[in-house]
C-alpha positions as a Markdown table, in Angstrom:
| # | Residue | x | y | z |
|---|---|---|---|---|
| 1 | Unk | 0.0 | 0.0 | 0.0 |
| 2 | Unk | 1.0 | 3.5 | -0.5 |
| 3 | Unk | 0.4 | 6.5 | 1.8 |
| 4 | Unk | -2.6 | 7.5 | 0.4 |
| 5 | Unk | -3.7 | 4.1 | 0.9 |
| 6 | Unk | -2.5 | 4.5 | 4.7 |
| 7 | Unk | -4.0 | 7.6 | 4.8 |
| 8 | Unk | -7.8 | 6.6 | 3.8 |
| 9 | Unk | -7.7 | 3.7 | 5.8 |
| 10 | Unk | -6.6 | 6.5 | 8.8 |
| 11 | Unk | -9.4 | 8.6 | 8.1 |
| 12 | Unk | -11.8 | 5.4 | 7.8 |
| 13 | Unk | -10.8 | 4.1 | 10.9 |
| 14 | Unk | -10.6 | 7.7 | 13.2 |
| 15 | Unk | -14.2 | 8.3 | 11.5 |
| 16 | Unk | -15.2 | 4.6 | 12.9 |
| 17 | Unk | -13.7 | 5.8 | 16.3 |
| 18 | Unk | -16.1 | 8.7 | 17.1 |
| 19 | Unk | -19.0 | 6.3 | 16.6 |
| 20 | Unk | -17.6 | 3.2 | 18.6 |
| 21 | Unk | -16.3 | 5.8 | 21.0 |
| 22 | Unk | -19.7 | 6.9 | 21.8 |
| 23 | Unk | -20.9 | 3.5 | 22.3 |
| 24 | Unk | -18.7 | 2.8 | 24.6 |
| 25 | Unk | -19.1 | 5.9 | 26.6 |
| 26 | Unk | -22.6 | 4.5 | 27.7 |
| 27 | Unk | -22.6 | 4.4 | 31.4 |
| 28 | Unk | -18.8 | 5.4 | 32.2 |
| 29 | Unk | -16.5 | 7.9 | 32.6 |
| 30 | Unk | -14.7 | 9.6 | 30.1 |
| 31 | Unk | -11.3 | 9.2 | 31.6 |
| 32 | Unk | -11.9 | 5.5 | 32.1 |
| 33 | Unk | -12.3 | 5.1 | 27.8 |
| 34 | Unk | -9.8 | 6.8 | 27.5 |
| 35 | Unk | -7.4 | 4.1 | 29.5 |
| 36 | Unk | -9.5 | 1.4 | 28.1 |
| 37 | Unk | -8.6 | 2.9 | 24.6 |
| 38 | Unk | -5.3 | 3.6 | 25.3 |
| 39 | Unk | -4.7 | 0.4 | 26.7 |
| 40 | Unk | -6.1 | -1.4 | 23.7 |
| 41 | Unk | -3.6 | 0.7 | 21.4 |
| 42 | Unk | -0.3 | 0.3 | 23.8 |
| 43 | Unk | -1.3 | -3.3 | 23.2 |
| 44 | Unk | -1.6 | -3.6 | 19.1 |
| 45 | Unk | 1.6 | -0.9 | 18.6 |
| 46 | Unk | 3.9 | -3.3 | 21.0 |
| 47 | Unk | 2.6 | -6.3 | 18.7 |
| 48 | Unk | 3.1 | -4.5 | 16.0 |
| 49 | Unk | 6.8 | -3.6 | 16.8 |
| 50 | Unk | 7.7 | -7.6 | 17.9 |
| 51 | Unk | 5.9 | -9.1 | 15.3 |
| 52 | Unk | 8.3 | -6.6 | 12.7 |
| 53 | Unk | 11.3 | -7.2 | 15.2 |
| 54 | Unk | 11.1 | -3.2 | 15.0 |
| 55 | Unk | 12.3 | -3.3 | 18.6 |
| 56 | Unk | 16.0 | -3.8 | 17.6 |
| 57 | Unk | 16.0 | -0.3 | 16.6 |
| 58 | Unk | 14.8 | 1.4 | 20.2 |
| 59 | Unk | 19.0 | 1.4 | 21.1 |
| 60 | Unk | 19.5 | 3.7 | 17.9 |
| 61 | Unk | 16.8 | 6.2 | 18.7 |
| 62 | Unk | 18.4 | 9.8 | 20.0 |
| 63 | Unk | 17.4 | 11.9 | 22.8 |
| 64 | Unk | 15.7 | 13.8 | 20.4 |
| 65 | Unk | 13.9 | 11.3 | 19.1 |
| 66 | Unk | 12.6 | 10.5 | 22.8 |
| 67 | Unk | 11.9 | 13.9 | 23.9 |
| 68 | Unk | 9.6 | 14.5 | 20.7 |
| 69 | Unk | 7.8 | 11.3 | 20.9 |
| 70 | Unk | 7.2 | 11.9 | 24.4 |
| 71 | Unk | 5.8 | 15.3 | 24.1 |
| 72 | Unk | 3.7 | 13.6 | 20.9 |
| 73 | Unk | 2.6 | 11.1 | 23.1 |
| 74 | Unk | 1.9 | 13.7 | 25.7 |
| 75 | Unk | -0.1 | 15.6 | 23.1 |
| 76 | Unk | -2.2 | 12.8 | 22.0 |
| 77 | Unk | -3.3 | 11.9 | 25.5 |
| 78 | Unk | -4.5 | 15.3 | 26.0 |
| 79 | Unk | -6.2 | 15.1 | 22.5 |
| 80 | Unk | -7.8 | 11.7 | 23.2 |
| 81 | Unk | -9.2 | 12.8 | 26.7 |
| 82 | Unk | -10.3 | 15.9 | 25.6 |
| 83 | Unk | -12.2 | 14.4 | 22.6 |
| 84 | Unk | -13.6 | 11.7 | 25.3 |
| 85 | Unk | -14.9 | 14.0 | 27.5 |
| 86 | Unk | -16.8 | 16.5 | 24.6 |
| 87 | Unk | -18.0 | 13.1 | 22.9 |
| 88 | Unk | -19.3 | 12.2 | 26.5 |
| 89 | Unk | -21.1 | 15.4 | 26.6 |
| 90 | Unk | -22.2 | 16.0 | 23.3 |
| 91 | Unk | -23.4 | 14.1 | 19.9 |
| 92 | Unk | -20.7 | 12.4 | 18.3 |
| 93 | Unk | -22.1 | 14.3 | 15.0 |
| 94 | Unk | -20.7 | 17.5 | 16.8 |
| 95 | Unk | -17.7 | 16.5 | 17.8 |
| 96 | Unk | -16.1 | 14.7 | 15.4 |
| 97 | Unk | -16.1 | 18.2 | 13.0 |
| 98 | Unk | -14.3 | 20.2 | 15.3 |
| 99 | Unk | -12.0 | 17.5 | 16.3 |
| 100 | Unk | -10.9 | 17.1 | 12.3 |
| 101 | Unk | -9.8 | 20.9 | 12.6 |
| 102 | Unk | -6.8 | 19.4 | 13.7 |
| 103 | Unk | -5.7 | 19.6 | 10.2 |
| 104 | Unk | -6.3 | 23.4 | 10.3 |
| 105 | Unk | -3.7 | 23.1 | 13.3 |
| 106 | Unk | -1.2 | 20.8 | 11.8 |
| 107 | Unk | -1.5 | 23.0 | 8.3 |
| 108 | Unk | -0.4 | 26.4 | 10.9 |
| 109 | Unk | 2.4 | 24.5 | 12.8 |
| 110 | Unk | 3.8 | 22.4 | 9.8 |
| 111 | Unk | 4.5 | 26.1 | 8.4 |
| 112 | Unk | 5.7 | 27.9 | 11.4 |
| 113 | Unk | 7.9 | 25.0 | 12.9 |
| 114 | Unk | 8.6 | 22.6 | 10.0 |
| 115 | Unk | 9.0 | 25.7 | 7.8 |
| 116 | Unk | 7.0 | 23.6 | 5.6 |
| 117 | Unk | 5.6 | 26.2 | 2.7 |
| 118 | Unk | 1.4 | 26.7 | 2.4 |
| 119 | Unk | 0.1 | 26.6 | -1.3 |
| 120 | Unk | -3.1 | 29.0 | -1.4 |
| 121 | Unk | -5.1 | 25.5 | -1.8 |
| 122 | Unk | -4.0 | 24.4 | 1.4 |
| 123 | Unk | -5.5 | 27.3 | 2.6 |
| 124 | Unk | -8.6 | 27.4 | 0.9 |
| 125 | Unk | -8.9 | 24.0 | 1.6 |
| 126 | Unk | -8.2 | 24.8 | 6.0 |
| 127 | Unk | -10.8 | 27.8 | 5.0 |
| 128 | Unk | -12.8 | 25.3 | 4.1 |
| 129 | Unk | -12.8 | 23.2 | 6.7 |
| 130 | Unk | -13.5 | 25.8 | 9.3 |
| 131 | Unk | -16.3 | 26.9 | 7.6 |
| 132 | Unk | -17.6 | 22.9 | 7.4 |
| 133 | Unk | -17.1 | 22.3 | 11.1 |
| 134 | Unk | -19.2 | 25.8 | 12.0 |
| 135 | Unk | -22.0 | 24.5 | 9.5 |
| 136 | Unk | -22.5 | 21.6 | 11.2 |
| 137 | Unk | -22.8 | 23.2 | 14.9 |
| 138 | Unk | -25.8 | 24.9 | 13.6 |
């Protein structure tokens, strides 16, 4: 498969998330999905890695390497309890709209830490977005 491939199958699955998400929030707290969840992935990314023999490769990883996927790791737990606790609030139709504005982000900080470069499409297309997500809050 190629990364658009990966990349669909991504999106499929986060979309497929929100729904089972909700689901699963019947009757518990938010916090508590969130560690199920998150205990479920820690699971399949450690199979993952033995199953490839990937973990031969954790002595050649820098401290930089570490610190940044620590503070990603740091970031998606804030993410995924955040999105918990609005899904656990509000319709999953709601949430999952603003949560995909996370592109808008990544577009903003790719450009101003990466120094990656924004085509006008990009932005029309983050313009876009924004507008989407406030349409479907009304």
């Amino acid at each position: 498969m190629n990364w658009l491939s990966y990349a669909i199958l991504g999106a499929f699955a986060a979309g497929a998330t929100a729904v089972l998400a909700k689901l699963g929030l019947e009757g518990i707290p938010s916090n508590l999905a969130v560690a199920i969840r998150t205990g479920v992935v820690l699971l399949l990314a450690w199979g993952l890695v033995f199953a490839r023999n990937e973990q031969a490769s954790l002595p050649l990883l820098s401290t930089r390497a570490w610190v940044f996927l620590a503070l990603s790791g740091l970031a998606t737990g804030l993410s995924w309890i955040a999105y918990f606790k609005a899904l656990s609030l509000a319709p999953a139709v709601r949430v999952a709209p603003i949560d995909k504005l996370s592109l808008v982000f990544t577009l903003g900080l790719a450009a101003l830490v990466l120094g990656e470069s924004l085509s006008w499409k990009s932005v029309l297309g983050a313009v876009l977005m924004i507008a989407g997500a406030v349409l479907t809050l009304a």
